[in-house]
py3Dmol code that shows the C-alpha trace and the ligand (Angstrom):
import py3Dmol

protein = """\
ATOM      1  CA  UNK A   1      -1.239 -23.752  24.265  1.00  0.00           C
ATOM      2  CA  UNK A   2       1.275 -23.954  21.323  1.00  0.00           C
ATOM      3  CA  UNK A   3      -0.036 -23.631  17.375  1.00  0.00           C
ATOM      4  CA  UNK A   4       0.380 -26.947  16.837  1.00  0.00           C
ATOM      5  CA  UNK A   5      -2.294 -28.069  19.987  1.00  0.00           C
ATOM      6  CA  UNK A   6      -4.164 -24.840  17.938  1.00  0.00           C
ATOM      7  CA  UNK A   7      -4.644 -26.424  15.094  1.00  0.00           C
ATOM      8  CA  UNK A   8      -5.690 -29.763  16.046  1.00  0.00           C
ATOM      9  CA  UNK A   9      -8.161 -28.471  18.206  1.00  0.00           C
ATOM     10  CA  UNK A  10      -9.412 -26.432  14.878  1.00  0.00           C
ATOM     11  CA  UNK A  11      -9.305 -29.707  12.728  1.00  0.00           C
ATOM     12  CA  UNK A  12     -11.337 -31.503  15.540  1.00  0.00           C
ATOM     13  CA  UNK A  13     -14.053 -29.835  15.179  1.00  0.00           C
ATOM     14  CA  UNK A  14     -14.201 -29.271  11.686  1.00  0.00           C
ATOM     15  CA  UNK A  15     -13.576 -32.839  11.287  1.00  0.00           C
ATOM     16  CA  UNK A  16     -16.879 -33.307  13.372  1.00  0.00           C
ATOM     17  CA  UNK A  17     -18.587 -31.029  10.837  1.00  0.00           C
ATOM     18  CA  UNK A  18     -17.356 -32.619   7.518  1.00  0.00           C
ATOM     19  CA  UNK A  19     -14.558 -35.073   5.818  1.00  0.00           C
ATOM     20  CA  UNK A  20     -12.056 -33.114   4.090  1.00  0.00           C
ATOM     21  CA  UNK A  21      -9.756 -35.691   3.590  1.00  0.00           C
ATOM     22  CA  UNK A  22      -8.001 -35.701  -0.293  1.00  0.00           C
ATOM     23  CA  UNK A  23      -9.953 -32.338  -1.399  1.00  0.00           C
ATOM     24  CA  UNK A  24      -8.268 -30.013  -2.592  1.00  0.00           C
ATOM     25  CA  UNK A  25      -7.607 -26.725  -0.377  1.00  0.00           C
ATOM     26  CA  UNK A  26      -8.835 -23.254  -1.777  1.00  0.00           C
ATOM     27  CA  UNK A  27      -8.128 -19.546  -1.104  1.00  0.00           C
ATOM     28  CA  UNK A  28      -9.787 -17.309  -2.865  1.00  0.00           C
ATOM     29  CA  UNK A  29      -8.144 -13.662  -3.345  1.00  0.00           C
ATOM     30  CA  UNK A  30     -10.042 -10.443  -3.475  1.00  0.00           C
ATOM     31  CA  UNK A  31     -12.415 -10.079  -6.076  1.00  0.00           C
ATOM     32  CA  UNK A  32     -12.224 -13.905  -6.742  1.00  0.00           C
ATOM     33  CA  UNK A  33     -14.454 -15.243  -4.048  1.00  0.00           C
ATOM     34  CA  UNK A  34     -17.959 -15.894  -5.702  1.00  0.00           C
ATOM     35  CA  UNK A  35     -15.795 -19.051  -7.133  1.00  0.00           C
ATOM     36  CA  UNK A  36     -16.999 -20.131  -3.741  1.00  0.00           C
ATOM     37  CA  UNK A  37     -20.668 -19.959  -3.915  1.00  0.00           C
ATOM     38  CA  UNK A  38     -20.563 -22.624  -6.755  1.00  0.00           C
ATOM     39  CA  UNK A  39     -19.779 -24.679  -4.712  1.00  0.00           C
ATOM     40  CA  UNK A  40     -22.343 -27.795  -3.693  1.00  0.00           C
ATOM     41  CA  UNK A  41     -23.534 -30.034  -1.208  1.00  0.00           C
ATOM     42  CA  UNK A  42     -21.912 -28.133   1.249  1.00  0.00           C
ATOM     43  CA  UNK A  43     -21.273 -27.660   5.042  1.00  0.00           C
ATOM     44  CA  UNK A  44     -20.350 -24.192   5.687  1.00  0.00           C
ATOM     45  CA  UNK A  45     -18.559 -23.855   9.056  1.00  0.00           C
ATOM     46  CA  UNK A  46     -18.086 -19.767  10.127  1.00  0.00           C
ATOM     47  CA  UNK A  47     -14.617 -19.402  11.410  1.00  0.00           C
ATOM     48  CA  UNK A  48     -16.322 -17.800  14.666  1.00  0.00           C
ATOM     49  CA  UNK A  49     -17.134 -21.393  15.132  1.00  0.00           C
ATOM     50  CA  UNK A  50     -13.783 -23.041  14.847  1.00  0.00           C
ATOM     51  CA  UNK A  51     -12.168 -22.998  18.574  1.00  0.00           C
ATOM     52  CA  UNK A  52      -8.872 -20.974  18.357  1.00  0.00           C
ATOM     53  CA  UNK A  53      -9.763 -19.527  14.443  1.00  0.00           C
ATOM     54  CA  UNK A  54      -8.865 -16.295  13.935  1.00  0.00           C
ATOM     55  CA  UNK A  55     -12.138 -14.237  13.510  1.00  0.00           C
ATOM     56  CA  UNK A  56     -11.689 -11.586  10.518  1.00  0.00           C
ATOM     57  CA  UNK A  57     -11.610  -8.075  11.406  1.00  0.00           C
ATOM     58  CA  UNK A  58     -13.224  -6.346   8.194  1.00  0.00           C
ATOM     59  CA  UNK A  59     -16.425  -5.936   9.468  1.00  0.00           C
ATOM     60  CA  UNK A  60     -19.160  -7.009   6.815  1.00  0.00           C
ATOM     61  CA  UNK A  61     -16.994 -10.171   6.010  1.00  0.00           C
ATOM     62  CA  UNK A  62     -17.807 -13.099   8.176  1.00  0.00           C
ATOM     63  CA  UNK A  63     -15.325 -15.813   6.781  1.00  0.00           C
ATOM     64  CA  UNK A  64     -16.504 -19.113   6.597  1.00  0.00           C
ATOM     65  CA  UNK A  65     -15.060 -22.565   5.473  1.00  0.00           C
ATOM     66  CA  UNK A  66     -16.768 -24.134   3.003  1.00  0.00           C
ATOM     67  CA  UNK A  67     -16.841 -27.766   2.603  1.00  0.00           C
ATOM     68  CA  UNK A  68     -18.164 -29.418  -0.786  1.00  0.00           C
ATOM     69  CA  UNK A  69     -18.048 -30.559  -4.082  1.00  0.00           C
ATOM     70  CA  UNK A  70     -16.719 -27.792  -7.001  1.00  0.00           C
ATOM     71  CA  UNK A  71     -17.691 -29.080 -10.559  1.00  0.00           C
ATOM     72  CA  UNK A  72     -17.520 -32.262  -8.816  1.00  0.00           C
ATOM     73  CA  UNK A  73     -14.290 -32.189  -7.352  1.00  0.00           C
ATOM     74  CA  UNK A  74     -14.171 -32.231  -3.082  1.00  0.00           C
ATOM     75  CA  UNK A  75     -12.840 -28.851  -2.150  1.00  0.00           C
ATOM     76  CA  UNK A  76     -12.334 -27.225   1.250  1.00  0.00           C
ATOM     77  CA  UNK A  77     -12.282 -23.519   0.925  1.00  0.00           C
ATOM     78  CA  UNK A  78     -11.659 -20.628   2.663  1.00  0.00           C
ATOM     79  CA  UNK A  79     -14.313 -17.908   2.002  1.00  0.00           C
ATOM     80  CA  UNK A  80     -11.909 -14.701   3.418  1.00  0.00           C
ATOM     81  CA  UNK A  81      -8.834 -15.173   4.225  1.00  0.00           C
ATOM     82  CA  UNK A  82      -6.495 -13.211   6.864  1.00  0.00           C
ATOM     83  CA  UNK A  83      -3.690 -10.817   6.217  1.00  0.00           C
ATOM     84  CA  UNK A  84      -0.721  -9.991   8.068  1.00  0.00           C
ATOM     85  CA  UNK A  85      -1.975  -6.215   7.511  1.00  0.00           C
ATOM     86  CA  UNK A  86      -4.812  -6.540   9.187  1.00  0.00           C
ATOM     87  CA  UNK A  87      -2.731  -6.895  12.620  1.00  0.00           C
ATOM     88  CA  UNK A  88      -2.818 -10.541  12.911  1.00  0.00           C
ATOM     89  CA  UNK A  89       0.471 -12.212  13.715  1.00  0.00           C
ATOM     90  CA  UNK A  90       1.823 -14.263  10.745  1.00  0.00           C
ATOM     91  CA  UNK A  91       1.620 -17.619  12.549  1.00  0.00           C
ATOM     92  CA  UNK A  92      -1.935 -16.565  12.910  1.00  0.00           C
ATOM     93  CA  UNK A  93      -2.339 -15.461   9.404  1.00  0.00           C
ATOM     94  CA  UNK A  94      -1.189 -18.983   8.101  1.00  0.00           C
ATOM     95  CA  UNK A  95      -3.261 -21.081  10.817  1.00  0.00           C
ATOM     96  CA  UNK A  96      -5.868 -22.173   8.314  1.00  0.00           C
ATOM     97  CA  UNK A  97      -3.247 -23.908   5.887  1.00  0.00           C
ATOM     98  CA  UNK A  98      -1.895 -25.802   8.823  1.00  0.00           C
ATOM     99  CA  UNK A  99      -5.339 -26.853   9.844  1.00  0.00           C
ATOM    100  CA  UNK A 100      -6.117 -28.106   6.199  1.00  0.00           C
ATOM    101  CA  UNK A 101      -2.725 -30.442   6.519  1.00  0.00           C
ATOM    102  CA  UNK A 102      -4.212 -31.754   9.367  1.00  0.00           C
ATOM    103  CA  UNK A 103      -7.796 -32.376   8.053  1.00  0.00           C
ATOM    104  CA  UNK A 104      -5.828 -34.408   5.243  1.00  0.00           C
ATOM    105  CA  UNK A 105      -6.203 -32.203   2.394  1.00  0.00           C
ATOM    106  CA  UNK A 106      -3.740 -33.103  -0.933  1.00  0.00           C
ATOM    107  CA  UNK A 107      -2.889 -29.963  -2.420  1.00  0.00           C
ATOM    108  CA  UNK A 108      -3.460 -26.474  -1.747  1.00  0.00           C
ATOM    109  CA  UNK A 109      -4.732 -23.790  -4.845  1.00  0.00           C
ATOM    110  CA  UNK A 110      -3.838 -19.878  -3.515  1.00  0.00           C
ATOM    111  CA  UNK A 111      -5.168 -17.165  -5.357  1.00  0.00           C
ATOM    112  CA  UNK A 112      -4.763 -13.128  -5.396  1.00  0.00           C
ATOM    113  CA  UNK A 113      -5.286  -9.988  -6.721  1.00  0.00           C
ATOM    114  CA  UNK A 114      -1.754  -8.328  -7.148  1.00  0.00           C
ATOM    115  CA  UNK A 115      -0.147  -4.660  -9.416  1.00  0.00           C
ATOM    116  CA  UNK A 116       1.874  -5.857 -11.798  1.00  0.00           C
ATOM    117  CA  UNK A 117       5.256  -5.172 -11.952  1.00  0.00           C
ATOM    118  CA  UNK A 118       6.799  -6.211 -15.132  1.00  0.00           C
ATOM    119  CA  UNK A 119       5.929  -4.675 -17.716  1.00  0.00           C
ATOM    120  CA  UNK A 120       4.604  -7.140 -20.238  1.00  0.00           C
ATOM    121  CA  UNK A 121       2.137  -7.277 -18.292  1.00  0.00           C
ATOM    122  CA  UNK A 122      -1.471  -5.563 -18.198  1.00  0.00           C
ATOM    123  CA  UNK A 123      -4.615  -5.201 -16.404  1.00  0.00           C
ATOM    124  CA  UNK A 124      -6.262  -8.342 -16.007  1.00  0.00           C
ATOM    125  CA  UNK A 125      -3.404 -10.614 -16.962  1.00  0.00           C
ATOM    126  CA  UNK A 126      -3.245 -14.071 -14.585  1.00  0.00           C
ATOM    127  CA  UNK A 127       0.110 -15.272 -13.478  1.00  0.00           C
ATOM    128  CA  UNK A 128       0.922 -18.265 -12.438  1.00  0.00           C
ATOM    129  CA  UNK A 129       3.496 -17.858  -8.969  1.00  0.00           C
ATOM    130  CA  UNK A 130       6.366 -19.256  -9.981  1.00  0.00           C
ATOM    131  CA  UNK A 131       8.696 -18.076  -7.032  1.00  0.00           C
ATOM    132  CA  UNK A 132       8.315 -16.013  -3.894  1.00  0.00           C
ATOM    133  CA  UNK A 133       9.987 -12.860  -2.150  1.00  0.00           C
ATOM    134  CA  UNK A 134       8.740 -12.622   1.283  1.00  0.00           C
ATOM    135  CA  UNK A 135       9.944  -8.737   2.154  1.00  0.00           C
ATOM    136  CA  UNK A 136       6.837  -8.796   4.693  1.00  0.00           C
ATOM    137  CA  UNK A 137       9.071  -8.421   7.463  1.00  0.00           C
ATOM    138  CA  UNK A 138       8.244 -11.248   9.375  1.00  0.00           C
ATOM    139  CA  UNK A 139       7.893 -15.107   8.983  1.00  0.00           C
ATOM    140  CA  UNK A 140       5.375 -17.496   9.706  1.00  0.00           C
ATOM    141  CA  UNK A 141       7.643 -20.100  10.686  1.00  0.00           C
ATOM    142  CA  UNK A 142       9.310 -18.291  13.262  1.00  0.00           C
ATOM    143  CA  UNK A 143       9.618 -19.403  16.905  1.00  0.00           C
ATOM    144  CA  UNK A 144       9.790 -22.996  18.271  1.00  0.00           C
ATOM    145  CA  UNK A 145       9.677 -25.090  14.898  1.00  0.00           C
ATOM    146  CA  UNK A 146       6.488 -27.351  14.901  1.00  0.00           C
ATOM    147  CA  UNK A 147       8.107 -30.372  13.631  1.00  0.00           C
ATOM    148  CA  UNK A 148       4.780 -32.090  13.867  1.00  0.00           C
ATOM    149  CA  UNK A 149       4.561 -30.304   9.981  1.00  0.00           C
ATOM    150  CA  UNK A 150       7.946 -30.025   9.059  1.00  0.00           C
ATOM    151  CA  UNK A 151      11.301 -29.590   9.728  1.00  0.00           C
ATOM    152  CA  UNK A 152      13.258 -26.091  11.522  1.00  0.00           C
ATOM    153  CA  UNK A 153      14.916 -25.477   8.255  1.00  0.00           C
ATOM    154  CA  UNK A 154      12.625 -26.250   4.791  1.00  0.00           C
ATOM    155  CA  UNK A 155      13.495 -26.022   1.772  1.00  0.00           C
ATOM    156  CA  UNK A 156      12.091 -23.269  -0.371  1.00  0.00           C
ATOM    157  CA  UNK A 157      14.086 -24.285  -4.261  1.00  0.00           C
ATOM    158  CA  UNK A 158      10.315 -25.781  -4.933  1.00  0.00           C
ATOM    159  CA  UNK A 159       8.281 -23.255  -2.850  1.00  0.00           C
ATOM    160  CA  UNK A 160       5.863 -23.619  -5.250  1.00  0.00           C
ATOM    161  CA  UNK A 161       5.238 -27.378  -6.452  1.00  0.00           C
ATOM    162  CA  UNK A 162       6.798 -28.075  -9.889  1.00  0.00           C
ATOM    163  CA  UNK A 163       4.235 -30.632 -10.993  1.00  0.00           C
ATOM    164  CA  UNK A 164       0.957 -28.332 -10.329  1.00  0.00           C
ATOM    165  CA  UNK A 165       2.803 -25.411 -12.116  1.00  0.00           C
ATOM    166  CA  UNK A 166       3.064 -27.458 -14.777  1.00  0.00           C
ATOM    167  CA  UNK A 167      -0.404 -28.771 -14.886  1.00  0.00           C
ATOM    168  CA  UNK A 168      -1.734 -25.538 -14.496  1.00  0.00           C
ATOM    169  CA  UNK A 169       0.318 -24.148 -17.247  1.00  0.00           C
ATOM    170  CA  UNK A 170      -1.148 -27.429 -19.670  1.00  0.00           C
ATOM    171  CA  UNK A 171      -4.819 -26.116 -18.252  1.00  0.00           C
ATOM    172  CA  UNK A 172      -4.290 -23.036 -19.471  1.00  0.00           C
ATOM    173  CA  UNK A 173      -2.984 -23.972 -22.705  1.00  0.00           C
ATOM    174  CA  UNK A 174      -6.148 -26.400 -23.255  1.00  0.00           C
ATOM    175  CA  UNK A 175      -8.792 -23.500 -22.275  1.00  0.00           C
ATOM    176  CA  UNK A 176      -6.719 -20.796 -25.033  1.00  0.00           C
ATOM    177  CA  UNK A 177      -6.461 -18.660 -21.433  1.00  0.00           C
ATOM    178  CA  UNK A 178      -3.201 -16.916 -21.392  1.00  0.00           C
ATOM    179  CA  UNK A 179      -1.206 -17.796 -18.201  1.00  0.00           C
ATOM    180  CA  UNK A 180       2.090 -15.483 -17.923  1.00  0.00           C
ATOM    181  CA  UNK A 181       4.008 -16.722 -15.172  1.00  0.00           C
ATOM    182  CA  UNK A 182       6.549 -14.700 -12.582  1.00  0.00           C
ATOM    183  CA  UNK A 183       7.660 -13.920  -8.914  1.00  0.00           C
ATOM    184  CA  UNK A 184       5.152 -12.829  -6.638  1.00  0.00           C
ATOM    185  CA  UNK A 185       6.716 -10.434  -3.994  1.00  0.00           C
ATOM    186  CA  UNK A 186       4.703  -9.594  -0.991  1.00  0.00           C
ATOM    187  CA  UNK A 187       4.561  -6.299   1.111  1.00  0.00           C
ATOM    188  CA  UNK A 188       3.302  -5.934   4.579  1.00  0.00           C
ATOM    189  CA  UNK A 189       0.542  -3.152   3.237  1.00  0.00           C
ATOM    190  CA  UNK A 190      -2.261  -1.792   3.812  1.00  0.00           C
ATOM    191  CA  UNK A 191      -1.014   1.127   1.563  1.00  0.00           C
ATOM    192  CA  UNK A 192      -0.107   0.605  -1.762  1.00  0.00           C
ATOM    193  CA  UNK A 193       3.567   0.577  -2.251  1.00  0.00           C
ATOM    194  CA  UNK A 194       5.313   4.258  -3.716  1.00  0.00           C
ATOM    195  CA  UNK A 195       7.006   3.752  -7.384  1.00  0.00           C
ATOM    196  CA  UNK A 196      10.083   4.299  -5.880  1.00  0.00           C
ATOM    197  CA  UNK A 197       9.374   1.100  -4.053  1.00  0.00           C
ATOM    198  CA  UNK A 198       7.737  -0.718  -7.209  1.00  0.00           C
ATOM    199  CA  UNK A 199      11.294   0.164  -8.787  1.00  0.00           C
ATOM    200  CA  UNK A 200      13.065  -1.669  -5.907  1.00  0.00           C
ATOM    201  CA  UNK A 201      11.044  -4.807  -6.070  1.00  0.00           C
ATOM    202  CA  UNK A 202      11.596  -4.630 -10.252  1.00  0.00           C
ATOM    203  CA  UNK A 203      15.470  -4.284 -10.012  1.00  0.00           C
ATOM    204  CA  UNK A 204      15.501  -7.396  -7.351  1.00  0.00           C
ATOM    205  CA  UNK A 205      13.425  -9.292  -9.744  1.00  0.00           C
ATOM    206  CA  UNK A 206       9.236  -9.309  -8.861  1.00  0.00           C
ATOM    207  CA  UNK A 207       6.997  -9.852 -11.607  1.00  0.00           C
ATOM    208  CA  UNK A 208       4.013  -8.802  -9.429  1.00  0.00           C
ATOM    209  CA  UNK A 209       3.310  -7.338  -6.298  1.00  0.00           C
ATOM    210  CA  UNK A 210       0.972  -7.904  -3.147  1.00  0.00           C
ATOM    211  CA  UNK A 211      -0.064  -8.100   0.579  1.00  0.00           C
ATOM    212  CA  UNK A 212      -1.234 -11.776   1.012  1.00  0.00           C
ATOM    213  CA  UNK A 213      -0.468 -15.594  -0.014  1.00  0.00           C
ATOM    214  CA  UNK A 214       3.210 -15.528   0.981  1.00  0.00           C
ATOM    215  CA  UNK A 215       3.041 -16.692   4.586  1.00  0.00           C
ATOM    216  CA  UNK A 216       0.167 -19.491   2.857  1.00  0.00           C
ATOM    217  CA  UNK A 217       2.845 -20.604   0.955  1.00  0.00           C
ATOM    218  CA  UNK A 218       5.955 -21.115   2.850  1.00  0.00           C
ATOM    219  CA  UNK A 219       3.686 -22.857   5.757  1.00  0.00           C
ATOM    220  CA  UNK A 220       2.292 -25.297   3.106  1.00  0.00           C
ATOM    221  CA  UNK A 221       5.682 -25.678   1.824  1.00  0.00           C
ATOM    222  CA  UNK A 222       6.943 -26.300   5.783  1.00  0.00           C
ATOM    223  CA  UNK A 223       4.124 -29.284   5.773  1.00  0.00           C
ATOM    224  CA  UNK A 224       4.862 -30.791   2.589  1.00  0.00           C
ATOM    225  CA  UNK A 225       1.562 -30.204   1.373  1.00  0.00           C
ATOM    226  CA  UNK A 226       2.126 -29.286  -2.614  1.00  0.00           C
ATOM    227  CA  UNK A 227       0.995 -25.663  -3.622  1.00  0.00           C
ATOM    228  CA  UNK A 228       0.466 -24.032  -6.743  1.00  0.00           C
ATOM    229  CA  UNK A 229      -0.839 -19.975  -7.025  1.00  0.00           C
ATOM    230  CA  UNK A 230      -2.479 -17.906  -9.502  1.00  0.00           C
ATOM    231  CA  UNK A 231      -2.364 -13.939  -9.334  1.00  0.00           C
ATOM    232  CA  UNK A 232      -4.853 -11.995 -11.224  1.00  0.00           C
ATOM    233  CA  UNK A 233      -3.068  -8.595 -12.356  1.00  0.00           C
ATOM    234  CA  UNK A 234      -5.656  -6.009 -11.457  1.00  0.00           C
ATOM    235  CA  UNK A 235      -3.727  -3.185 -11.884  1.00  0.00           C
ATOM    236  CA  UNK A 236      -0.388  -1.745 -12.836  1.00  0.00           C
ATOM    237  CA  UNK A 237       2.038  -1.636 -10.173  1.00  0.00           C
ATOM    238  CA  UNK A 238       2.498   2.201  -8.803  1.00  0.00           C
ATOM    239  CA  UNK A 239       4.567   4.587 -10.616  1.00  0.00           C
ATOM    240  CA  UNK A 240       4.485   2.350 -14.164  1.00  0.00           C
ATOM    241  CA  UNK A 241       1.012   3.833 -15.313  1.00  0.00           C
ATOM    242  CA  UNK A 242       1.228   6.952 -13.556  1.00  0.00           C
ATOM    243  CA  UNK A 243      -2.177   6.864 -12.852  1.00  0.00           C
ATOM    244  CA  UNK A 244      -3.119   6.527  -9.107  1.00  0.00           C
ATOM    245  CA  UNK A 245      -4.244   2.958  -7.470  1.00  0.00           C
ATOM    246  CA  UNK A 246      -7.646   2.065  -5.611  1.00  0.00           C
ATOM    247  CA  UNK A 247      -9.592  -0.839  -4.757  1.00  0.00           C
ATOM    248  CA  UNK A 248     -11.920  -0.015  -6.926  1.00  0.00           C
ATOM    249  CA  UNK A 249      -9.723  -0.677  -9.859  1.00  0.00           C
ATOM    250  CA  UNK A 250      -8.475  -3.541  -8.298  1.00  0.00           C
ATOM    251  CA  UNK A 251     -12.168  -4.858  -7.588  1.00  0.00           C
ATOM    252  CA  UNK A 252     -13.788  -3.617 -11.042  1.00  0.00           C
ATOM    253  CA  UNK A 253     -10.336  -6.365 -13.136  1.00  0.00           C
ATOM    254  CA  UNK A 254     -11.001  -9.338 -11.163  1.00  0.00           C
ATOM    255  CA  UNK A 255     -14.470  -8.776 -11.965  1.00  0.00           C
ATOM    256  CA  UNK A 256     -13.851  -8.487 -15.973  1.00  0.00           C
ATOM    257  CA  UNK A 257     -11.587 -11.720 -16.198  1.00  0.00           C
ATOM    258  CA  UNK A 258     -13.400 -14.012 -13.378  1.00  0.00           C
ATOM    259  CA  UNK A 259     -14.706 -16.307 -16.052  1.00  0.00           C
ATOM    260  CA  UNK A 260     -11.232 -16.618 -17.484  1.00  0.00           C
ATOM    261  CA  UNK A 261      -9.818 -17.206 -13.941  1.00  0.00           C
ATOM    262  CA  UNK A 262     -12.972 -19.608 -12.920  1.00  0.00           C
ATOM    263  CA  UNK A 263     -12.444 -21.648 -15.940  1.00  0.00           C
ATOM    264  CA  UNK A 264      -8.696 -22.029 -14.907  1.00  0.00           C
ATOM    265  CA  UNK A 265      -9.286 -22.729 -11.324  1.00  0.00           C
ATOM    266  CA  UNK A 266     -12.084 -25.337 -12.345  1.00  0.00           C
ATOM    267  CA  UNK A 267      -9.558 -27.348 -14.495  1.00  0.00           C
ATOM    268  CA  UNK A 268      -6.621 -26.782 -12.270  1.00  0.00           C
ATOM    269  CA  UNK A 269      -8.569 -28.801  -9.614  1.00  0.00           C
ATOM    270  CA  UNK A 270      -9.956 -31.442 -12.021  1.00  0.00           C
ATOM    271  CA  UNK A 271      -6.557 -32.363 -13.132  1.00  0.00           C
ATOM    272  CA  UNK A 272      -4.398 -32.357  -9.762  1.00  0.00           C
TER     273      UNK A 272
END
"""
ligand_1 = """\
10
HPA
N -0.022 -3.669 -4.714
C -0.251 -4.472 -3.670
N -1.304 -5.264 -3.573
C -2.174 -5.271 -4.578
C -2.008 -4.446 -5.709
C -0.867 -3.608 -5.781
O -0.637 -2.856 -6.743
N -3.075 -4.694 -6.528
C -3.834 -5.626 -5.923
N -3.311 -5.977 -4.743
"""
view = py3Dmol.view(width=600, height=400)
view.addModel(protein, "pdb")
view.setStyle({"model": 0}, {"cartoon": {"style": "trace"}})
view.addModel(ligand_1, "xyz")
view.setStyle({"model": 1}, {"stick": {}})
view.zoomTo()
view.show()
């Protein structure tokens, strides 16, 4: 069975469960999540459920799709997401985004914690993704293309969909929430990258770094289906502070600005 027959027989059933169709895709980075449990008359659909879903690995983390209304607005959204560090293969670690193109959702809204790189930024800063650096390793769009979605060679100038960058950028500017904006580069993890390597990805121009959201991207972008991303800078990249990183850190900033980011994720999906 190829991805493609994968992810239909994903959207079947989900499509048996709920109607997705013109809501607006979500995925929810660490520390970012209980955006989710606002979320109302929903269906809640555990990925152990879907046929051919991958099941997450981090034990204590179910990972469920969750179906509803958001301030209003239909949303389908992934509560855990899957990361190419955590051994899955990267067609594998994008399935989800496919399966949302099929279930007929109109834009998708990626979020993530991330170390800043450049240095006007700070802890707790959000960024708006304006371009990508996949330096993962591998690509999600390798192997027989699935022109079902989109063609063997997409184009990547508008990775990231100019419009939605730019209405995020007037949401911000309404709600007085600073929005810096920059290129999110994305490592394979789980470790933390060495300052020597926070230097490299400075010099070849990232503005923040990270482990996820990449592969979401470019397999969105491969299906047309428009994309805009918001990184919440948790933490200095390594080597720019010198002080050492941990989850912690990164948990204990998402924590202090997830009103600001909320608030921003709220509009954004009001206004697309
Ligand atoms: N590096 C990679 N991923 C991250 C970081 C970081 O500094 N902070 C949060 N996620």
């Amino acid at each position: 069975m190829n991805i493609y027959e994968k992810c239909v027989g994903a959207a079947d059933y989900i499509k048996s469960k709920c109607d997705a169709t013109d809501a607006i895709g979500l995925i929810l980075g660490s520390g970012l999540g209980a955006v989710g449990q606002e979320i109302e008359n929903k269906t809640v659909i555990p990925y152990s459920d879907i046929p051919y879903f991958p099941t997450p690995k981090v034990e204590g983390h179910a990972g469920e799709l969750i179906c509803g209304e958001l301030d209003g607005v239909k949303v389908l959204c992934m509560s855990g997401r899957f990361h190419f560090y955590e051994g899955y293969d990267m067609q594998t670690v994008a399935m989800p985004v496919r399966v949302m193109k099929l279930l007929g959702v109109r834009a998708l809204v990626v979020t993530n914690a991330a170390g800043g790189v450049n240095r006007d930024f700070s802890e707790g800063t959000l960024m708006l993704i304006d371009d990508i650096i996949n330096f993962m390793g591998d690509n999600p769009l390798v192997g027989e293309n699935v022109a079902e979605f989109g063609t063997r060679f997409p184009d990547m100038t508008n990775a990231l969909s100019p419009e939605l960058k730019t209405l995020a950028r007037e949401c911000a500017k309404d709600l007085d929430i600073e929005l810096k904006s920059g290129v999110y580069m994305a490592f394979r993890g789980p470790n933390y990258e060495t300052p020597a390597e926070i230097r490299f990805a400075s010099i070849i121009g990232a503005d923040a770094v990270g482990m996820s959201t990449v592969p979401e991207i470019m397999v969105a972008r491969h299906a047309n289906l428009p994309v805009v991303g918001i990184s919440c800078i948790t933490n200095m990249a390594a080597g720019i502070t010198g002080k050492e990183l941990s989850h912690e850190e990164v948990s204990l900033t998402a924590k202090r600005v997830f009103n600001e980011f909320r608030a921003l994720v709220k509009e954004l999906i009001h206004r697309i």
